[in-house]
C-alpha positions as CSV (number, residue, x, y, z in Angstrom):
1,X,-1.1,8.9,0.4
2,X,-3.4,11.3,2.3
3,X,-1.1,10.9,5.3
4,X,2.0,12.4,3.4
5,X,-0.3,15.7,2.1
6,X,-2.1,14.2,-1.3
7,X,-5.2,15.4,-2.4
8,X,-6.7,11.9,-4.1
9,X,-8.8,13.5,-7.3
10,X,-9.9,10.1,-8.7
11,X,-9.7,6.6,-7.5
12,X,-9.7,3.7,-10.5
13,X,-9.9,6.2,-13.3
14,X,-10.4,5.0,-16.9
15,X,-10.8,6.3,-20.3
16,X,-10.7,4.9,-23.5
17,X,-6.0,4.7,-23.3
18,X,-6.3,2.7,-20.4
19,X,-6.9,3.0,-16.3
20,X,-5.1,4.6,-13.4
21,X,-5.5,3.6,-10.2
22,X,-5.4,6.6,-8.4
23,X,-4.6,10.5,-9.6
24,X,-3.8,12.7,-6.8
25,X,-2.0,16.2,-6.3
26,X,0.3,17.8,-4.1
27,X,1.2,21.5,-4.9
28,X,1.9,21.9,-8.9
29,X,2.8,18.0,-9.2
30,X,0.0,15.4,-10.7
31,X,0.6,12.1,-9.3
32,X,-0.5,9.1,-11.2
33,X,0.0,5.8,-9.2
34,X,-0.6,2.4,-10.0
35,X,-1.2,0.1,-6.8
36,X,-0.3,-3.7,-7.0
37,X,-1.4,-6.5,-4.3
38,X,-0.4,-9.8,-4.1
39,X,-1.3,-12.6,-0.8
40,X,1.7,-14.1,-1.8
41,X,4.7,-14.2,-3.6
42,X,3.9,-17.7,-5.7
43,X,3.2,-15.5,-8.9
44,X,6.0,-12.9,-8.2
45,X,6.8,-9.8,-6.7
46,X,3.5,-6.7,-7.6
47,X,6.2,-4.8,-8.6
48,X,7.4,-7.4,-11.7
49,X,4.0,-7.1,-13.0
50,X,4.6,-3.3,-14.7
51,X,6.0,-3.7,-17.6
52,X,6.8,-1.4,-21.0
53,X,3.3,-2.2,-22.3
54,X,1.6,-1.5,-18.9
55,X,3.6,1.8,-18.4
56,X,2.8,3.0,-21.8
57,X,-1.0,2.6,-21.4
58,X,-0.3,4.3,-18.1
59,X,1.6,7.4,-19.6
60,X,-1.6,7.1,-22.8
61,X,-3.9,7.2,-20.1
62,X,-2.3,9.9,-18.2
63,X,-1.8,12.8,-21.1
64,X,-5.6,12.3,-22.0
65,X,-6.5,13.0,-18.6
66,X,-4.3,15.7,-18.4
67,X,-5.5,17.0,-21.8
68,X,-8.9,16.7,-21.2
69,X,-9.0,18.6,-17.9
70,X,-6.6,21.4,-19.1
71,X,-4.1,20.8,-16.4
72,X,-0.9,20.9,-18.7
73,X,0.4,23.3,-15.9
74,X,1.0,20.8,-13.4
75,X,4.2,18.1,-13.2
76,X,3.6,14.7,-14.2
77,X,5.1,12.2,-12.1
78,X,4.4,8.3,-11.5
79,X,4.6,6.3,-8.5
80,X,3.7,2.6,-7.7
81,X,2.0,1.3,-4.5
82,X,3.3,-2.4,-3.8
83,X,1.4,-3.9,-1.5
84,X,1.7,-8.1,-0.1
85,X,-0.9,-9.0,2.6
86,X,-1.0,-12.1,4.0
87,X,-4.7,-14.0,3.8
88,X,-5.2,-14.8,7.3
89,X,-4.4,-10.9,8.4
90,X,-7.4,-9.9,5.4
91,X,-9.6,-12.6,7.1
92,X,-8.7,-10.4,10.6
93,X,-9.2,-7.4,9.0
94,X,-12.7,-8.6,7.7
95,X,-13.6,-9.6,11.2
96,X,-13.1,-6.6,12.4
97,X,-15.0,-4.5,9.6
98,X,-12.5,-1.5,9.8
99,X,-9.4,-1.2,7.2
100,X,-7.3,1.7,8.8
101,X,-8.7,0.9,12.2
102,X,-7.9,-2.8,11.8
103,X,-4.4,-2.7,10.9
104,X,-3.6,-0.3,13.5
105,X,-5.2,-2.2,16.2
106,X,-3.7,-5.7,14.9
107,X,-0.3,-4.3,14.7
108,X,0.5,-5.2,11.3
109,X,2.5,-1.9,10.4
110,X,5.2,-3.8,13.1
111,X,4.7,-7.2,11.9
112,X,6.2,-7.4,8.5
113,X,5.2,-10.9,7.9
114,X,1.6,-9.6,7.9
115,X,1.8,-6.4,5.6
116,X,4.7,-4.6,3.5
117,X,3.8,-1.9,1.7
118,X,6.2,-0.1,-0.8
119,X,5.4,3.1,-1.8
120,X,8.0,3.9,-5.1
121,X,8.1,7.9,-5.9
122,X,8.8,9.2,-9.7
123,X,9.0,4.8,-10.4
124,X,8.7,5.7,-14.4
């Protein structure tokens, strides 16, 4: 997210409505994403796992942060971070004891059986 000009505020907020992932900004908008990871796909898709009941607690969650740190002047907007990662390339990535630095030099951003990440804008 840094890469495409957020400023992360909080990573794995919570407060008594529920927890966000990460909040970020960019310009006037307040971006509230919710990341999902699977290994694999035996329990479905990360992205079936948001449902009506998780984006509500989301959206709960979301207004009392925005309440309680008297940003009601910034845009609201929701985006979800899907993210499947094979084992054997988080076993590499261990090895190697660098996240960023490890994918890079392992060439999973070209090997899509390794890594997809799917970053959904404005998703609620």
């Amino acid at each position: 997210m840094k890469e495409e000009g957020y400023f992360i505020l909080h990573k794995n907020y919570r407060n008594k409505y529920g927890e966000i992932d990460i909040i970020a900004k960019k310009g006037r908008n307040l971006i509230f994403t919710e990341v999902k990871t699977r290994t694999n796909l035996e329990y479905g898709d990360p992205l079936e796992t948001i449902n009506k009941l998780k984006i509500s607690r989301i959206k709960r969650a979301a207004s009392f942060y925005i309440a309680s740190k008297k940003l009601s002047g910034f845009n609201p907007s929701f985006n979800v971070i899907s993210i499947i990662i094979s084992r054997s390339f988080i076993e590499e990535i261990a090895i190697k004891e660098s996240t960023l630095q490890a994918i890079t030099s392992l060439g999973a951003l070209k090997d899509s059986k390794n890594l997809k990440i799917e970053h959904i804008e404005d998703a609620f």
